[in-house]
N, C-alpha and C positions, 0 to 999 in steps of 0.2 A: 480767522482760522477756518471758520467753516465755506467761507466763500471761495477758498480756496481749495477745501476737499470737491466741492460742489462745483467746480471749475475742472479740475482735473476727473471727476466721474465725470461727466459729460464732456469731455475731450476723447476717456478710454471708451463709452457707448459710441461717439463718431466713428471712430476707427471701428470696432468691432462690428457696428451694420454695416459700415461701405466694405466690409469681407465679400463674397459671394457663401452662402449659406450650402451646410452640408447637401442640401439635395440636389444643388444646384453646380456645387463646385466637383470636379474631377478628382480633388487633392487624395480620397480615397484611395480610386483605383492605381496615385501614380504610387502612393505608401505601400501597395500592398502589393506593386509589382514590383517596390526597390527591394520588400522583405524578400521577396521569391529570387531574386536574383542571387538576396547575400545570401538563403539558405542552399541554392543551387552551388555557390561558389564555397562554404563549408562543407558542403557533402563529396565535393571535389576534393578538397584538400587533406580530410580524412582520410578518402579510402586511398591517396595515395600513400599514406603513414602506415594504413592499416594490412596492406597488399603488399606493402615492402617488407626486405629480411628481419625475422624477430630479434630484437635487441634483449637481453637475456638482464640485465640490470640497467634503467637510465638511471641516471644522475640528475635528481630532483633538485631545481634548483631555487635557491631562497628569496630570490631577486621579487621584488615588487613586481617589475612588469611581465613577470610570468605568468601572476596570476590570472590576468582572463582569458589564457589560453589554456591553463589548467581547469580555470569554470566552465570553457567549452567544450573540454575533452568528458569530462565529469556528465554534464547535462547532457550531451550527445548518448554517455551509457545509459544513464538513468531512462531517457524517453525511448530508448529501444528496447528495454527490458521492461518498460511500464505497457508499451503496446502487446507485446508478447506476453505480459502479465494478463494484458484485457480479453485477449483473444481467449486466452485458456481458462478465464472466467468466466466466459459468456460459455463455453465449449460443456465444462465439470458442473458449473453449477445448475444448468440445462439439464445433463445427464441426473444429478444427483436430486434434481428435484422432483423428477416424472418418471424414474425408474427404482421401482420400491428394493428389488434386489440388489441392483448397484448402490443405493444409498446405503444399505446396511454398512459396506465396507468402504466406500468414496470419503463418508464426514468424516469416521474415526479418521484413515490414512489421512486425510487434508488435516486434521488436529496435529496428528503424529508429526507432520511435514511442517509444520511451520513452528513447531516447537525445538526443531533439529536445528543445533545453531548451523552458521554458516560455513564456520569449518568442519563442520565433519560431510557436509558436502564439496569442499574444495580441493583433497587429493585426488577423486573420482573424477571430478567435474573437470579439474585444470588437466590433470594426467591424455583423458582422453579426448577434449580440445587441441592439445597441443601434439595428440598424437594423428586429430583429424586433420588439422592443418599443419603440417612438418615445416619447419623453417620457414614461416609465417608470421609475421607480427596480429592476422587475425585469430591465430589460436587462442593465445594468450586473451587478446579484448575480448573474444565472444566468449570466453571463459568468465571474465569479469562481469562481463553483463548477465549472464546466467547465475552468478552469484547473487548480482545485483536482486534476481530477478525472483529468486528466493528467498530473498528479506520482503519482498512486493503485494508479493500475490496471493497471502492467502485471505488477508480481510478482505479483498473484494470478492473472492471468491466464495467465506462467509457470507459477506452481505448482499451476493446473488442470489444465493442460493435460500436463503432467510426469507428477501421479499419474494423470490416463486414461492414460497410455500405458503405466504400470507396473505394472496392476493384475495381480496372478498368474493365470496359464493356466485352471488350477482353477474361478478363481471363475466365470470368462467360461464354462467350460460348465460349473459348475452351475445358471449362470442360463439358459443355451440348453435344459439338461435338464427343467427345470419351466419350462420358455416360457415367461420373462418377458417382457412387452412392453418396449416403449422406457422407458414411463412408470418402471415396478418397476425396472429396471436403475437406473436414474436417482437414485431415493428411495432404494432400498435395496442397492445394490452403488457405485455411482459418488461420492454424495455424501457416502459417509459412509468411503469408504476416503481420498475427499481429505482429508476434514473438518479432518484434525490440521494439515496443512499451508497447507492455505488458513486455519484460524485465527490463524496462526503470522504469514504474510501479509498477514492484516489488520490485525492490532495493527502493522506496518512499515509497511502502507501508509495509516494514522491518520496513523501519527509522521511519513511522506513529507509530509502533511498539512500537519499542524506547521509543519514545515520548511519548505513552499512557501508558507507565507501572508503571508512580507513580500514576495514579488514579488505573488504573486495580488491582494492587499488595497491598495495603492499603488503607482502606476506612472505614468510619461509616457509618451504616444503624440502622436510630433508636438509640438503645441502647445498637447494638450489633457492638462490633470492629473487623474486617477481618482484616488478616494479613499472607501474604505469604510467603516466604524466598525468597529473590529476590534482584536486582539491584535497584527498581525501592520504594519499600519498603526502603531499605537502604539508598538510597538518600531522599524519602521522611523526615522519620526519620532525618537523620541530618539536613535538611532544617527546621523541625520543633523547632529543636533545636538550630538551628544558629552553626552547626560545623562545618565552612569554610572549616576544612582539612580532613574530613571524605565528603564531596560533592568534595571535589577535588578530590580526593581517588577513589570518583564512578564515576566519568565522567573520569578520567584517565583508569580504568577498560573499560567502556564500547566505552570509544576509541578503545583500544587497539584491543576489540572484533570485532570492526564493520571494523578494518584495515583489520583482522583475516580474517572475510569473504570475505573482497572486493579480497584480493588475491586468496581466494582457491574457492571462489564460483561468485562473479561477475564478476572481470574479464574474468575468463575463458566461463564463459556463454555469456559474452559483446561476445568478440573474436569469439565462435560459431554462435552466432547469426547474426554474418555478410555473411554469404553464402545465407540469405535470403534476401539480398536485393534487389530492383526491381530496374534492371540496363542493360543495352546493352553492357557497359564497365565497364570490372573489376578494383577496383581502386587499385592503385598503395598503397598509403597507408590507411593498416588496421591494425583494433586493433588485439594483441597479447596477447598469454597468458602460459607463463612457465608452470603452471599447466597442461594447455589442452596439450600440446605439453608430458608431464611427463602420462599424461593419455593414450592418443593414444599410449605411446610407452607399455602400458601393459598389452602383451599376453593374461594373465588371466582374465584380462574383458573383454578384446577383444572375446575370446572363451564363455565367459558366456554372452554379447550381444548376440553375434551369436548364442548359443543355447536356450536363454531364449526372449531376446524381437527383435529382428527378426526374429523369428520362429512363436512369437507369431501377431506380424505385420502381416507376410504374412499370416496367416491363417485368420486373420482377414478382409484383403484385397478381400483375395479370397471368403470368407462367402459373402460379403456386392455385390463383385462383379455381383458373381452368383444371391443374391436377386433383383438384378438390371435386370440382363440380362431376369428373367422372364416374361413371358407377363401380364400384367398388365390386372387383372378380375374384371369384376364389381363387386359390391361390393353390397348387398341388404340391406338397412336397416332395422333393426329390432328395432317392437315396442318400444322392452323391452328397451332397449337400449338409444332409444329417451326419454324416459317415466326416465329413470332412470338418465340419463344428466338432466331433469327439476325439478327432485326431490332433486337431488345435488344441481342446482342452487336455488330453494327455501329454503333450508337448511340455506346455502350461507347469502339471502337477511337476513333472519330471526336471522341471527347469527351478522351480522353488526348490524340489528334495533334496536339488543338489546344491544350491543354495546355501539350504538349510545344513547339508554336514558338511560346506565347507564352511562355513561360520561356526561349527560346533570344533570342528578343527583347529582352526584358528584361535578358538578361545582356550585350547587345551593350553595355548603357550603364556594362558596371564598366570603370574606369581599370586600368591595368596594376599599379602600386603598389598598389591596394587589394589587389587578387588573389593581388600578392608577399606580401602583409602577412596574407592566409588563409592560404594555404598552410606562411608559416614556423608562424602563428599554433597549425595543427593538428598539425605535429610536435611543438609543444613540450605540448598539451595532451595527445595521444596518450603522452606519456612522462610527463607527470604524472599521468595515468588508472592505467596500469600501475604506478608506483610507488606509488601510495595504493593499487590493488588487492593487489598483494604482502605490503606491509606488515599490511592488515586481517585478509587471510587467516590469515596465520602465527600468529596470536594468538587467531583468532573461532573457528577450530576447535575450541582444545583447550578453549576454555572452553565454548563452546555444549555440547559435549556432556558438559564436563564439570556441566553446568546441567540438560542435558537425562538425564542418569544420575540426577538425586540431585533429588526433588521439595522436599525443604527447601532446599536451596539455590536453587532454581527459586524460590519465593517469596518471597523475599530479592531475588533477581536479577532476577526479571522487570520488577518494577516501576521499576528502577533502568535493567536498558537501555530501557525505554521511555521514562525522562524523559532519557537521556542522547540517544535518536535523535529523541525529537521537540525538542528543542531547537535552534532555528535556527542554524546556525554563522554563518553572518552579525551575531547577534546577541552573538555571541563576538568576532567578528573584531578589532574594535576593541580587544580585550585581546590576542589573537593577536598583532595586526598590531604593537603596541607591545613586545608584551614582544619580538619575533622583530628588532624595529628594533634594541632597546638591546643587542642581543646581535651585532648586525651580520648581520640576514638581510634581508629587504622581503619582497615580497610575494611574489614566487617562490615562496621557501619555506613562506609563509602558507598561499599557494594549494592544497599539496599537504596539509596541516595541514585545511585546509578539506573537502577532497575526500576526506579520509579520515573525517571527524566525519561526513560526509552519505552515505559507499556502505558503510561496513565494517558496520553494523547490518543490512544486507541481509543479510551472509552469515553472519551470527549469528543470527539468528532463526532461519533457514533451517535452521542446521547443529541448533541445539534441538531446530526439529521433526522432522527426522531422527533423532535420537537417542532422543526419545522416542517415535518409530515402531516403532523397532524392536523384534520381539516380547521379551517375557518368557524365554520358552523359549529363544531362541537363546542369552543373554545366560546361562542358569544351565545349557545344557551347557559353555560357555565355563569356566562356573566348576568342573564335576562333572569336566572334562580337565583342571583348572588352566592352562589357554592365557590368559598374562599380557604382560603386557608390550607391545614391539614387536609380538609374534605374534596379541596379541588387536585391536591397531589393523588387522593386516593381514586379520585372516581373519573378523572380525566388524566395526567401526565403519567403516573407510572402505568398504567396502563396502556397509553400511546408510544409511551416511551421505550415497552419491555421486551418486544423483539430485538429494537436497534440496541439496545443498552446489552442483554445474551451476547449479540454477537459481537458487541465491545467489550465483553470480558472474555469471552474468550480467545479470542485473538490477541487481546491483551495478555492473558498468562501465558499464550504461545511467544510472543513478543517479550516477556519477561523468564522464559527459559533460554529463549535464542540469545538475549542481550548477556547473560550471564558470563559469558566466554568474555566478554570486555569488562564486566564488571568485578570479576573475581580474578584475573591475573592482569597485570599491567608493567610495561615497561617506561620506565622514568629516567633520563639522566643516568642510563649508562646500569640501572638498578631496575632489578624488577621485585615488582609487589603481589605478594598474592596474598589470600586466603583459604579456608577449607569450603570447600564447592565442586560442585560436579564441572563448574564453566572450567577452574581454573584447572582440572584434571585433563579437561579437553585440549584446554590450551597449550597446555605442558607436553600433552601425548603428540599435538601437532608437530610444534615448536623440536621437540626430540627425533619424530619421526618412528612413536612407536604406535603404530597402528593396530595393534591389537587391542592395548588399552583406549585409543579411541574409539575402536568398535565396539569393547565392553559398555565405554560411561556413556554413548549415544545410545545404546538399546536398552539400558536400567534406564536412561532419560524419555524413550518413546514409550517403556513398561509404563512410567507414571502418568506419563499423558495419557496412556490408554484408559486407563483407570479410571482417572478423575473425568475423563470423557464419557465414560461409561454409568458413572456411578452421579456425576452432577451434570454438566451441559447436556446431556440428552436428552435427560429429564426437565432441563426447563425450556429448551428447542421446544419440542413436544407441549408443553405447558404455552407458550410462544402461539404455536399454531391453532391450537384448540381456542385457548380462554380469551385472549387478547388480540384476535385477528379484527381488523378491522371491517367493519362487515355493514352495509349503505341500506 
């Protein structure tokens, strides 16, 4: 028996040396010019679907082999609205973290913004898409993706804005010492100390993604029915229908997809993104990525970096350089200029005031009972936000970092919270909601079961990338004092851990107002389910098409964000920046 394993290993080593070896062999460059072809010939076939007349309801269909053309339609929104997501991340959280005036009101509104479910951005949003593009099928998509794109983007734009303000003292004047301009700051101090965390972010704000594409992809407005081809659509549909084996069908589909990515696209960008850690000592173990390893070894993007984006780097570097290195002139103001900044700003006041009474307008038309029925509506959601927050926390910590200490585990783990958070709970519920019946709960307690599946991966993600931020060196004086226990949570991990972890709760309670709309009304078999909540009041108001009451329960819902933004996460941002900054 063993001369025969021992026989056949050394039959599969013959074959594998007589290969030609990755540095040697072209196989690279011919994979990665077959990819470019097929993404060239899907970006063709798209915008021919998309540039054609808008189809006003398609007919989703149940068939098995529809599904990978519904995961391409789905994936194609998702990574245009994730790009668009980064762009406006890197844009706000820039602003928000170097401008002491625009900060005061940039964080609140970004709280405010991401705690506004999805529908009460979907009449606006879809109305004047489809009024941008008239008898267009791209009105409609780019409407979709912009939905998309507001379930996306506000944790990364939290955790840009988190690491600018953390960056250690040190760095900020070595880069004033060798005068870097804005540009160099930017390339090479600012995006690469976020990097770990905004990576961390994105893979959450993919899975938010996930998660938001049965509202994004199927929805009524009024009297008119939107319908996209899609994952998200498909599973809706069958949920609607009660077809256990067609929602099995979709969730096993968009497993399969989110496994897809974690191998050819997060992994290997996890594994990159560790040369940017702030460290004295290189650690011994890091994450790894076959992919990345299958990339470097090929030639042909190797030569097309080098002539197209390091060529274009350094001209870059050099432009920004040279505007640095000039002497700085005074600068004369001009009237016009002053004159024309107060004319803007009048503009400005005069465009809110009216705003402002036509929204006070507007509200004159809510009944007294709708208004009772918000306001009980937002105590009871405001106490299931906090209870699915408490509970996630108590759990997401010890494991995040127990994830983020141990890269083998991490590899195991990652891939598992990612198909665990892109998983729509909605598409659970229906099992939820029945197993929590026969046990004697409803929806209530669903609700809160829901609202935990859709904000606790916030603060796990978050807690990871903290953990594996922090340096090397700290972690093995830790261990050179024997400092164990209790005593090493207190004087090394919460402390490493307490910016990323702020802006894992917060985003997470923002993530757990927005998910509410799914969690507190639902349609089953022909029946819908609801409960007392401010979601399922939004939902109702949608679904009806009473817009007044959705403007009512969205602004008592942005009042309480403001609030608790005011009154707790500022306070501990703040706490964040000062106590806990990491500092070399």
């Amino acid at each position: 028996m063993k001369k025969g394993i021992s026989l056949r290993g050394f039959s599969a080593y013959r074959f594998w040396a007589q290969l030609p070896s990755l540095e040697t062999s072209h196989l690279p460059d011919v994979i990665m010019f077959g990819a470019g072809i097929a993404l060239f010939y899907g970006v063709i076939t798209v915008a021919r679907t998309w540039f054609g007349p808008f189809t006003p309801a398609v007919e989703i269909s149940h068939s098995l082999w529809a599904l990978p053309a519904y995961a391409g339609y789905s994936l194609l929104r998702i990574a245009i609205a994730y790009f668009l997501s980064l762009a406006f991340t890197l844009v706000y959280g820039y602003i928000a973290a170097y401008n002491p005036r625009a900060e005061r009101f940039m964080i609140p509104l970004l709280d405010v913004l991401q705690s506004i479910p999805v529908l009460s951005f979907l009449p606006g949003v879809m109305l004047a898409m489809v009024a941008l593009f008239p008898g267009k099928q791209l009105g409609v998509e780019f409407g979709a993706i912009l939905l998309i794109f507001t379930g996306q983007v506000w944790n990364m734009a939290f955790s840009f804005y988190a690491s600018l303000k953390s960056i250690p003292k040190e760095m900020r004047e070595a880069a004033t010492v060798y005068r870097y301009s804005w540009w160099q700051r930017f390339v090479q101090m600012e995006l690469p100390f976020s990097a770990i965390g905004l990576v961390w972010n994105s893979m959450m704000s993919v899975a938010g993604g996930w998660f938001a594409l049965m509202v994004c992809e199927m929805f009524v407005l009024g009297s008119r029915d939107f319908r996209l081809p899609g994952l998200g659509s498909y599973l809706q549909t069958a949920a609607s229908a009660g077809d256990m084996t067609s929602i099995f069908w979709g969730v096993a589909t968009m497993v399969a997809v989110i496994v897809l990515l974690d191998q050819f696209i997060w992994r290997p960008v996890i594994a990159w993104a560790e040369k940017f850690k702030v460290e004295q000592v290189e650690s011994t173990n890091t994450a790894k990525s076959w992919v990345l390893t299958f990339i470097d070894h090929s030639t042909g993007l190797a030569k097309l970096r080098e002539k197209t984006v390091h060529a274009l780097s350094e001209r870059l570097l050099l432009h920004f350089a040279r505007a640095n290195g000039k002497e700085p002139t005074e600068e004369t103001k001009s009237p016009w200029r002053e004159w024309l900044m107060r004319g803007l700003a009048v503009l400005v006041l005069i465009g809110i005031g009216y705003g402002v009474v036509r929204v006070v307008i507007t509200l004159g038309g809510l009944q007294k009972t709708e208004l009772h029925e918000a306001a009980l509506g937002l105590v009871a959601t405001f106490l299931r936000v906090n209870i699915a927050l408490l509970i996630g926390t108590l759990w997401t910590v010890p494991a995040g970092v127990a994830i983020g200490f141990n890269p083998r585990l991490a590899n195991i783990a990652q891939p598992l919270a990612q198909i665990a958070a892109s998983v729509p709970a909605t598409a659970l519920l229906p099992v939820i909601l029945l197993v929590l019946i026969r046990m004697g709960g409803g929806l209530g307690l669903a609700s809160i079961v829901v609202l935990l599946l859709g904000t606790q991966w916030y603060v796990l993600f978050n807690v990871i990338a903290g953990a594996m931020a922090i340096p090397t060196d700290l972690k093995e004086c830790c261990s050179v004092f024997h400092i164990t226990g209790i005593e090493r949570w207190k004087k090394l991990i919460l402390p490493g851990i307490f910016p990323y972890l702020v802006t894992g709760l917060v985003t997470a309670s923002g993530g757990a107002w927005n998910a509410s709309i799914v969690a507190e009304y639902f349609h089953f078999k022909g029946q819908t389910y609801t409960t007392t909540g401010l979601g399922a009041t939004i939902s109702q108001a949608t679904d009806s098409g009473n817009f007044v009451l959705l403007l009512a329960a969205t602004m008592m819902m942005a009042a309480m964000v403001v609030t608790v933004n005011r009154l707790v996460w500022r306070k501990l941002y703040r706490l964040a920046e000062t106590r806990f900054r990491l500092e070399t």
